[in-house]
DSSP file (Angstrom, degrees, kcal/mol; ACC not computed):
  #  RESIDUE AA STRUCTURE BP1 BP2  ACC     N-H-->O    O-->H-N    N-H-->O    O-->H-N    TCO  KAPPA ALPHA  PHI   PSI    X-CA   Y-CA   Z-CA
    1    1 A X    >>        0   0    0      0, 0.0     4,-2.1     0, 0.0     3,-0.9   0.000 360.0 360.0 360.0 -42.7  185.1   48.4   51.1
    2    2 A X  H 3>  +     0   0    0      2,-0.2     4,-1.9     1,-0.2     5,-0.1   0.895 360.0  54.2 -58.4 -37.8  182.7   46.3   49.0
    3    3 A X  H 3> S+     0   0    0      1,-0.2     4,-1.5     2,-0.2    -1,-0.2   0.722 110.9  44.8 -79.3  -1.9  182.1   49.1   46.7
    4    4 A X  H X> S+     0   0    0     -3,-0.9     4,-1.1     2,-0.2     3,-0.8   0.968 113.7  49.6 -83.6 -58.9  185.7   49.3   46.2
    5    5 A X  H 3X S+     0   0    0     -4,-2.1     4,-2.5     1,-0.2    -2,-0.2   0.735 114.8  46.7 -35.1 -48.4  185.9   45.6   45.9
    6    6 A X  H 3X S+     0   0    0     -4,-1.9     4,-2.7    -5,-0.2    -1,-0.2   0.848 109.1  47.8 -80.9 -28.2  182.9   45.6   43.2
    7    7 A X  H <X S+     0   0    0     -4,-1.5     4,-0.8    -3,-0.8    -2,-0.2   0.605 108.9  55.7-101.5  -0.6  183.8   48.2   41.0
    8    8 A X  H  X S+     0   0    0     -4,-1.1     4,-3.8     2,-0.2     5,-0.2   0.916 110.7  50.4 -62.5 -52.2  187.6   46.6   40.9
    9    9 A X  H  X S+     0   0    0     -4,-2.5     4,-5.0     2,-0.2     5,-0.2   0.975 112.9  43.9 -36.5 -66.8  185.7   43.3   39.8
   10   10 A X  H  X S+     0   0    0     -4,-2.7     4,-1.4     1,-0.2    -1,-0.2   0.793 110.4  54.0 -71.1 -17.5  183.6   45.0   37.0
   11   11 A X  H  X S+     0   0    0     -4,-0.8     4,-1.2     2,-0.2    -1,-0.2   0.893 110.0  44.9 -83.6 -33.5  186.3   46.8   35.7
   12   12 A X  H  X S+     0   0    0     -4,-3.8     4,-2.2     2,-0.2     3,-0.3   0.926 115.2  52.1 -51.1 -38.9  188.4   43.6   35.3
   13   13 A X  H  < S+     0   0    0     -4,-5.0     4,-0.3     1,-0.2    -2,-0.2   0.839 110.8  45.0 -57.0 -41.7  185.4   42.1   33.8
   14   14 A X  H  X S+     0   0    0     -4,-1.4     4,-0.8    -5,-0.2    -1,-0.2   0.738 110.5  54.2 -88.6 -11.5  185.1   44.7   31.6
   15   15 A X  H >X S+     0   0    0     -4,-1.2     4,-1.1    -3,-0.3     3,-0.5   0.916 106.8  55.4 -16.3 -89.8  189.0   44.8   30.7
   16   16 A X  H 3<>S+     0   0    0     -4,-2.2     5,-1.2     2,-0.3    -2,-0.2   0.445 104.4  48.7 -54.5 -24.1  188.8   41.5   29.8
   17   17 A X  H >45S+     0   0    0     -4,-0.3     3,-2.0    -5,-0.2    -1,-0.2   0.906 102.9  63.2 -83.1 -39.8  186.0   41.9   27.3
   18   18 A X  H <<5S+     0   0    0     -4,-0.8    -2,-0.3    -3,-0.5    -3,-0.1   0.800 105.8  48.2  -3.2 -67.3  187.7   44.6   25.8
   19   19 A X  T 3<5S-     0   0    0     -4,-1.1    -1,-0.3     2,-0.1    -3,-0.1   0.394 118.9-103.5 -75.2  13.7  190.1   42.2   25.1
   20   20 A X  T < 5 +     0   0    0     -3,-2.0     2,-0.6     1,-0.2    -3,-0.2   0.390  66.7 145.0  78.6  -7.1  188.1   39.3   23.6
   21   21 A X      < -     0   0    0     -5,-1.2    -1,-0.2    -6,-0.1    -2,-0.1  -0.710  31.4-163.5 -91.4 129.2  188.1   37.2   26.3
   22   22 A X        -     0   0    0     -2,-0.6     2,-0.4    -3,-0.1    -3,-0.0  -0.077  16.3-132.4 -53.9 167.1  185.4   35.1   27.0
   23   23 A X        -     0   0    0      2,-0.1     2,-0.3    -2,-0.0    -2,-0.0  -0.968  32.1-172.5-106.3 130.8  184.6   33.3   30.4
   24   24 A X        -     0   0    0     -2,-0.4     2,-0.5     2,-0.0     0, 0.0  -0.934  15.6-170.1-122.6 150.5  183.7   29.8   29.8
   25   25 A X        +     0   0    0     -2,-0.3     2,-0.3     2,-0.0    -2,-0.1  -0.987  13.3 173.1-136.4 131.6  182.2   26.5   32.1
   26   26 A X        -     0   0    0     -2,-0.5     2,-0.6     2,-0.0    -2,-0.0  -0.922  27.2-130.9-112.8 160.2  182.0   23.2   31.1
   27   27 A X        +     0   0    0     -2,-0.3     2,-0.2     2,-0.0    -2,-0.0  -0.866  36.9 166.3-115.6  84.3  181.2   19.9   32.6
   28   28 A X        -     0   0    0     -2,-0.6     2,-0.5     2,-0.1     5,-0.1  -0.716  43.6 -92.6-118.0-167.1  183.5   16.8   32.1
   29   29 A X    >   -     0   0    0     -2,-0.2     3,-2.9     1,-0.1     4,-0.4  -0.632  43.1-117.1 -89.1 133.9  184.3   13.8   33.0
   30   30 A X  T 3> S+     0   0    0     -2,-0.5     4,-0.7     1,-0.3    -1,-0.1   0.544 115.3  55.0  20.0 -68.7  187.1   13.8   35.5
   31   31 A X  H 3> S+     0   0    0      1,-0.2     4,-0.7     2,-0.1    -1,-0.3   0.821 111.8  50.0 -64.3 -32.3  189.6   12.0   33.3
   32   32 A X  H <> S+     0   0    0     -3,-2.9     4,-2.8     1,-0.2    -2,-0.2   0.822  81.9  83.6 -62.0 -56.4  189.0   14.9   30.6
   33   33 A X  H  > S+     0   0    0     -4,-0.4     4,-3.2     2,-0.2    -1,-0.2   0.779  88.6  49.5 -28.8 -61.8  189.4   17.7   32.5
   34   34 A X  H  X S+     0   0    0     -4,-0.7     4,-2.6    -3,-0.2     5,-0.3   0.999 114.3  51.2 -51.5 -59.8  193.9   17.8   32.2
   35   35 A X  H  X S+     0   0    0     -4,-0.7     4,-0.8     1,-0.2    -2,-0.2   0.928 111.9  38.3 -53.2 -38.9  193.5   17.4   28.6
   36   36 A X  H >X S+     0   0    0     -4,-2.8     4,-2.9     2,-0.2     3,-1.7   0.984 117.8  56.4 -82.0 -41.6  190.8   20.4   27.9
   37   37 A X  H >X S+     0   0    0     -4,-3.2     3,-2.1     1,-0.2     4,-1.2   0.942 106.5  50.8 -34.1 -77.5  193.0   22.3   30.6
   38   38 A X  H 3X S+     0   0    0     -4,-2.6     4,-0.6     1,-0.4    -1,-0.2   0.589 110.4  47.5 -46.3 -15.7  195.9   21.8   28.5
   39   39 A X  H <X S+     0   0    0     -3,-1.7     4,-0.5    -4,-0.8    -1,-0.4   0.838 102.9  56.3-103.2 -26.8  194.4   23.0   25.8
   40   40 A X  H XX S+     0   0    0     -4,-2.9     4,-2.1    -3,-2.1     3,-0.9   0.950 113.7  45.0 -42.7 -53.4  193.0   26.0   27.1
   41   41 A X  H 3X S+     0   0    0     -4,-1.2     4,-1.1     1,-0.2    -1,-0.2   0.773 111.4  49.1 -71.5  -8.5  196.8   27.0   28.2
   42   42 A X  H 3< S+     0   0    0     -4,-0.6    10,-0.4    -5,-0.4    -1,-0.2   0.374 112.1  51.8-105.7  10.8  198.2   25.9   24.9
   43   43 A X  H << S+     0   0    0     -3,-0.9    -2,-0.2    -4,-0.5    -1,-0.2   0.618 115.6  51.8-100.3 -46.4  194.8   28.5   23.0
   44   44 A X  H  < S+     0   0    0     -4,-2.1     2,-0.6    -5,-0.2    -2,-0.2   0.747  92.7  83.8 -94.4 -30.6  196.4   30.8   25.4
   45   45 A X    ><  -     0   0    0     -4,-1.1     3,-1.7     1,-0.2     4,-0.5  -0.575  69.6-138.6 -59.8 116.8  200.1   30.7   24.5
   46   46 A X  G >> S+     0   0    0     -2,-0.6     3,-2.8     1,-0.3     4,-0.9   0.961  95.0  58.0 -40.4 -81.8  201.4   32.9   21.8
   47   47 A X  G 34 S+     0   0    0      1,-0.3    -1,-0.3     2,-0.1    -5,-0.1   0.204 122.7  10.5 -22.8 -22.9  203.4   30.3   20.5
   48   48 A X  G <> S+     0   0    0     -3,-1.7     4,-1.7    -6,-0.2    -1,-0.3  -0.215  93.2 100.8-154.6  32.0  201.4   27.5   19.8
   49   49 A X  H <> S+     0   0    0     -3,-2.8     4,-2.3    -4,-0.5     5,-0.3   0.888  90.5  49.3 -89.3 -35.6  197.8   29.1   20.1
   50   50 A X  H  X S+     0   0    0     -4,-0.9     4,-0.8     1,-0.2    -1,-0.1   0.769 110.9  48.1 -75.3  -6.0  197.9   29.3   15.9
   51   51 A X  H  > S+     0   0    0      2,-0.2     4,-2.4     3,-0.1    -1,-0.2   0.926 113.0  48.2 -85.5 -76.1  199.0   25.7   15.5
   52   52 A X  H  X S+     0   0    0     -4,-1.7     4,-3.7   -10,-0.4    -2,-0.1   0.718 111.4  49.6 -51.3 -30.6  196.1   24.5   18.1
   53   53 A X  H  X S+     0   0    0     -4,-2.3     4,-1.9     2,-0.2     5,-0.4   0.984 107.0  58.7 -54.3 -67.7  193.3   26.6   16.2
   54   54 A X  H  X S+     0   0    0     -4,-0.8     4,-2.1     1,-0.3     5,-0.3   0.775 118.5  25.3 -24.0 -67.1  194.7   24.9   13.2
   55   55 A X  H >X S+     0   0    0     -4,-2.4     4,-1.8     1,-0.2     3,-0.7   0.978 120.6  58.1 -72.0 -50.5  193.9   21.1   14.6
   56   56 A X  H >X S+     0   0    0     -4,-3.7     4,-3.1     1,-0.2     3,-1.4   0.896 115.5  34.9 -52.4 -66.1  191.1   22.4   16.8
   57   57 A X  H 3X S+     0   0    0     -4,-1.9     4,-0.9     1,-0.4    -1,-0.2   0.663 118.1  54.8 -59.1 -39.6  189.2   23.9   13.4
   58   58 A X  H << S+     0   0    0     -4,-2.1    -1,-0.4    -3,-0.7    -2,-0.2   0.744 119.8  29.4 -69.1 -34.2  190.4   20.8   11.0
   59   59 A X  H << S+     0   0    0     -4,-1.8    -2,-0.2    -3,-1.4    -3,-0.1   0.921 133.9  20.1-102.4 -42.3  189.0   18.1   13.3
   60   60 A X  H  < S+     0   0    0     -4,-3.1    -3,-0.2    -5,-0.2     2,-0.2  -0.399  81.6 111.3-153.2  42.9  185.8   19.8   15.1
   61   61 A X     <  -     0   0    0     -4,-0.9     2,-0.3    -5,-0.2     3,-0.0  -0.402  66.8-109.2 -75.2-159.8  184.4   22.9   13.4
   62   62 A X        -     0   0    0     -2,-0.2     3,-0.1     1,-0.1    -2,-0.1  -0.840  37.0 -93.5-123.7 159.9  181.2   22.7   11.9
   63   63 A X        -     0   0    0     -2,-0.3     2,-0.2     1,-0.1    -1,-0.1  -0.346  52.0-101.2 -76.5 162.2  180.6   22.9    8.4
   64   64 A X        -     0   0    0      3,-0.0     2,-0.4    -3,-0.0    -1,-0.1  -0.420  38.9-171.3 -93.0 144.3  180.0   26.4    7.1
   65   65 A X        +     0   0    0     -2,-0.2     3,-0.1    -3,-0.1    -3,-0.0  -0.965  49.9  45.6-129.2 138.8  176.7   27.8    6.2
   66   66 A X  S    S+     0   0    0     -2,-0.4     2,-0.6     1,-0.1    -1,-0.1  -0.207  79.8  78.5 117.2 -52.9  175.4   30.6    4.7
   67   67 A X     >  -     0   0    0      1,-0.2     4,-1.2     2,-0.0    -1,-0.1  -0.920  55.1-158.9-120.6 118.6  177.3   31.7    1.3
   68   68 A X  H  > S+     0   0    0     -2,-0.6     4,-2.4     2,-0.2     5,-0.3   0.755  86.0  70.9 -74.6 -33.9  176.1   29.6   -1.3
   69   69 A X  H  > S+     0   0    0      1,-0.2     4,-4.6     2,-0.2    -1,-0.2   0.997 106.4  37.7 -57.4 -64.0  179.0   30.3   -3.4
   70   70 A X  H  > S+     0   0    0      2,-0.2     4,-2.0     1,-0.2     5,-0.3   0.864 117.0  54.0 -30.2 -53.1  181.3   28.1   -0.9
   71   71 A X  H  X S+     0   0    0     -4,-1.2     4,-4.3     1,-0.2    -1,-0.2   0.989 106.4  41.7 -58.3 -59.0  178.9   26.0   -0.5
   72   72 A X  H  < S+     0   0    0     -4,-2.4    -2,-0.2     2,-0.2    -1,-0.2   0.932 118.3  55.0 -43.8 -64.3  178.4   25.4   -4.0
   73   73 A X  H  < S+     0   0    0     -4,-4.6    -2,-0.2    -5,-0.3    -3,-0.1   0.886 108.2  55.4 -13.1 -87.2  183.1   25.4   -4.2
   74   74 A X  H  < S+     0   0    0     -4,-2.0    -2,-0.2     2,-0.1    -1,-0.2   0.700  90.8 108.2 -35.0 -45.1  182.8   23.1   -1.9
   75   75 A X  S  < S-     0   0    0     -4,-4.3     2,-1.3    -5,-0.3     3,-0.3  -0.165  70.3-120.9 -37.9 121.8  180.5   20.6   -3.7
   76   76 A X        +     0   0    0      1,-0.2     3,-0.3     2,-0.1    -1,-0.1  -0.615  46.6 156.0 -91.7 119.1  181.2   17.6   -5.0
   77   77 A X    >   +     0   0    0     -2,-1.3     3,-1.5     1,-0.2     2,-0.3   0.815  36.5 111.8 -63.9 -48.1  180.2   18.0   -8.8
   78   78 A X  T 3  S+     0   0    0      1,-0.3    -1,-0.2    -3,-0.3    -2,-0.1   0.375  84.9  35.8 -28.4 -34.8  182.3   15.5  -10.3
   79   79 A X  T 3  S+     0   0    0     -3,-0.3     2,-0.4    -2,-0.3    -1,-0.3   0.220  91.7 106.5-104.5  14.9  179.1   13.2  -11.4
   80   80 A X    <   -     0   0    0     -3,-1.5     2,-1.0     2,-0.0    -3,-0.1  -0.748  67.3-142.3-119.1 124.1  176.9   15.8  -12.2
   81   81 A X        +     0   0    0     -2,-0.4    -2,-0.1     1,-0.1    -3,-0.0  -0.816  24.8 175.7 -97.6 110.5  176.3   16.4  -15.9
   82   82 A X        +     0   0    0     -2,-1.0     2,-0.2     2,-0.1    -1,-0.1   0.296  32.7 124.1-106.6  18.8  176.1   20.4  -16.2
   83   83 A X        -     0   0    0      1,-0.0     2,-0.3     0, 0.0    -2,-0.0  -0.615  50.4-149.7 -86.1 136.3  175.7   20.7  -19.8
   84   84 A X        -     0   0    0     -2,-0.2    -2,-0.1     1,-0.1    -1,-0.0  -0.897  19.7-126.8-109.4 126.9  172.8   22.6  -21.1
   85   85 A X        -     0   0    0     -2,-0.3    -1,-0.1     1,-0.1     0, 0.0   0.023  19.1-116.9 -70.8-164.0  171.5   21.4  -24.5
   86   86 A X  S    S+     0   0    0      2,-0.0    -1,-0.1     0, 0.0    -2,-0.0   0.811  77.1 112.1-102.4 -15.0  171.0   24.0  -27.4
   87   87 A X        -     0   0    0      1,-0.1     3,-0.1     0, 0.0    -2,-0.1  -0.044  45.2-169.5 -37.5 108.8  167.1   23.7  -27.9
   88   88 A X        -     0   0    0      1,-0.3     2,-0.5     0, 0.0    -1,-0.1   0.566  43.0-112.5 -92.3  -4.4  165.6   27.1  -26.7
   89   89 A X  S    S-     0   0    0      3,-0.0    -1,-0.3     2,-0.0     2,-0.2  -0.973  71.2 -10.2 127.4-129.3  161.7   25.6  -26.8
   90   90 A X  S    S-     0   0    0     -2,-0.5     2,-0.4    -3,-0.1     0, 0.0  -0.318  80.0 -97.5 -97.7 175.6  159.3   26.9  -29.4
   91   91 A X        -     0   0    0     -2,-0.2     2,-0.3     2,-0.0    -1,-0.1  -0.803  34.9-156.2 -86.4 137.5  159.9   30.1  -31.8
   92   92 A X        -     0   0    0     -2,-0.4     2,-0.4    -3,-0.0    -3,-0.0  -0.907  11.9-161.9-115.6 138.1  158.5   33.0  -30.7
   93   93 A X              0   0    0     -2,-0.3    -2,-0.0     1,-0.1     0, 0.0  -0.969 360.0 360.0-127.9 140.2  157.4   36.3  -33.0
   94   94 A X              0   0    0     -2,-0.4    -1,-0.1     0, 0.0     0, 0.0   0.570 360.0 360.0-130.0 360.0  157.1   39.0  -30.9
């Protein structure tokens, strides 16, 4: 019976990864707890999970790292003098 019981488990477990889903635990405070439920079921709804990303991602990602070109988009330039004069140095004979 257990092994029947165990390999039911891991095959939901493995189901469920298959599908993307994570298992997650966190620790808050009491008062906290309805709201992060609520948002878990409203991540989980079809209906309003692209809506929740939306605010989740706008308020509390983290800034992106990695591709300098973005970064660089993303700059603000606006006071930044990019003009290069026309003076190449010395003359050279080669």
């Amino acid at each position: 019976m257990q092994d029947t019981r165990k390999a039911a488990i891991t095959a939901y477990h493995e189901r469920r990864k298959r599908q993307g889903v994570v298992r997650l635990e966190m620790q808050v405070r009491r008062e906290d707890a309805p709201l992060l439920r609520n948002v878990a079921s409203a991540l989980s709804d079809p209906a309003r999970a692209a809506e929740v990303r939306a605010l989740a991602r706008a308020r509390f990602a983290s800034p992106k790292s990695g591709n300098p070109k973005e970064l660089l988009a993303d700059a603000p330039l606006d006071e930044i003098d990019l003009d290069r004069s026309d003076d190449l140095g010395r003359e050279l004979e080669l």
